[in-house]
C-alpha positions as CSV (number, residue, x, y, z in Angstrom):
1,X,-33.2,-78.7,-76.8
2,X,-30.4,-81.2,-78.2
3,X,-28.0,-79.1,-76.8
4,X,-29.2,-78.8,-73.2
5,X,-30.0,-83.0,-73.2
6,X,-26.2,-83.2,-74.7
7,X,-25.4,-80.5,-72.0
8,X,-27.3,-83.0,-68.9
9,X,-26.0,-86.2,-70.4
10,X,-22.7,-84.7,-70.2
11,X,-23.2,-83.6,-66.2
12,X,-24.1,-87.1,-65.8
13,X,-20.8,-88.5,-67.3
14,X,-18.8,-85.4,-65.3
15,X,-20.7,-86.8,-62.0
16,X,-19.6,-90.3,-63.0
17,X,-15.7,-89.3,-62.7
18,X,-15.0,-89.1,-66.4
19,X,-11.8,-87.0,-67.5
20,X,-12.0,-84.0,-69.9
21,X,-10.7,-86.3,-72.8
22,X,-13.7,-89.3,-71.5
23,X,-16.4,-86.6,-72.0
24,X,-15.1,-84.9,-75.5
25,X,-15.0,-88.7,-76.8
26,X,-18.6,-88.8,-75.3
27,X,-20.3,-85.7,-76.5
28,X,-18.4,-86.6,-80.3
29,X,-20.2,-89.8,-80.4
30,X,-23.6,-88.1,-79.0
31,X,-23.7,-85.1,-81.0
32,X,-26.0,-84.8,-83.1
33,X,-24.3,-82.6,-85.5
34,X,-20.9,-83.6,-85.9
35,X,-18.1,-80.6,-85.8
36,X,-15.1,-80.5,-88.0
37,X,-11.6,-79.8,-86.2
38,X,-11.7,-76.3,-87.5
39,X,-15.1,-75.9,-85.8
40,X,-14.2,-77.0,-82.3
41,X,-11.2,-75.2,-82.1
42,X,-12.8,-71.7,-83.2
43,X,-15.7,-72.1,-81.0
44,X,-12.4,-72.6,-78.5
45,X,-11.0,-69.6,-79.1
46,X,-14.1,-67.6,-78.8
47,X,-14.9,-68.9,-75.4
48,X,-11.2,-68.5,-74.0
49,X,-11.4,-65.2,-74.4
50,X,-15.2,-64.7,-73.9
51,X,-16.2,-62.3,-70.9
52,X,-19.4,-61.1,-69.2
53,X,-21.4,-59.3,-71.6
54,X,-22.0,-55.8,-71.0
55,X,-25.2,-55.3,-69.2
56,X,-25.4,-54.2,-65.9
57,X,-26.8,-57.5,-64.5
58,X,-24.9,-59.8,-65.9
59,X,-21.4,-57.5,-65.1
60,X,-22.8,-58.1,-61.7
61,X,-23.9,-61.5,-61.4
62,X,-19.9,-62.3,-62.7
63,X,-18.3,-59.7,-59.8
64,X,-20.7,-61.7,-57.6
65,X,-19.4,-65.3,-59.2
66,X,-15.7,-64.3,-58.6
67,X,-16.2,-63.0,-55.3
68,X,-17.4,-65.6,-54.0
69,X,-14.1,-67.4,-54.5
70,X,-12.0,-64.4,-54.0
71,X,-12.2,-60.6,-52.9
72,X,-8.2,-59.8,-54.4
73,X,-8.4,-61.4,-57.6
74,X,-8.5,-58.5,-60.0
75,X,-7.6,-60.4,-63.2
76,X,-10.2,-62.5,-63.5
77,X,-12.0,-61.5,-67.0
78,X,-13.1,-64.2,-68.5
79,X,-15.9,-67.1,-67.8
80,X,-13.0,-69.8,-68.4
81,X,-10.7,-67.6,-65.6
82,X,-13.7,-67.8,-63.5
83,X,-14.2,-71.4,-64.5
84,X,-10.4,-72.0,-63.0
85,X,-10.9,-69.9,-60.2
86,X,-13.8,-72.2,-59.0
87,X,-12.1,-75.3,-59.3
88,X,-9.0,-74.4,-58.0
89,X,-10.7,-73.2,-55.3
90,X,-13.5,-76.2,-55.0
91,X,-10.0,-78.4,-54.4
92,X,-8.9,-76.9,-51.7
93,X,-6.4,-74.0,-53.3
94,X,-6.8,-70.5,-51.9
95,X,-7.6,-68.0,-54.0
């Protein structure tokens, strides 16, 4: 429950037109367990490379989130290559 009212409060702020570095300094003060350095940057590192997981629906549901942005991008893999996709697309690059 914290994390999805950190997770809303943040959308909020991201509606507002904060920066990247504005909501990070935001979600530090609000969290309600604090993370060491070491901690963010693993949890990092895990979702940089983090994919779809295996299951047949979910597999889909990410060819459908990609496609929807582009039918020739085939290196898409992850949710943060996705992620870019989206907004490079949302700002008018085409994908």
């Amino acid at each position: 429950m914290q994390e999805q009212a950190v997770y809303v409060l943040s959308s909020l702020q991201l509606a507002n037109g904060k920066a990247d570095g504005e909501i990070l300094e935001w979600v530090k003060a609000n969290a309600k367990t604090p993370r060491a350095p070491w901690e963010i940057e693993a949890w990092s590192a895990y979702m940089e490379k983090r994919g779809p997981d295996s299951d047949a629906e979910t597999l889909s549901g990410f060819a459908e989130y990609v496609g929807q942005h582009s039918k020739t991008h085939e290196d898409i893999k992850t949710w943060f290559d996705a992620l870019d996709l989206d907004d490079y697309v949302s700002f008018g690059g085409k994908a």
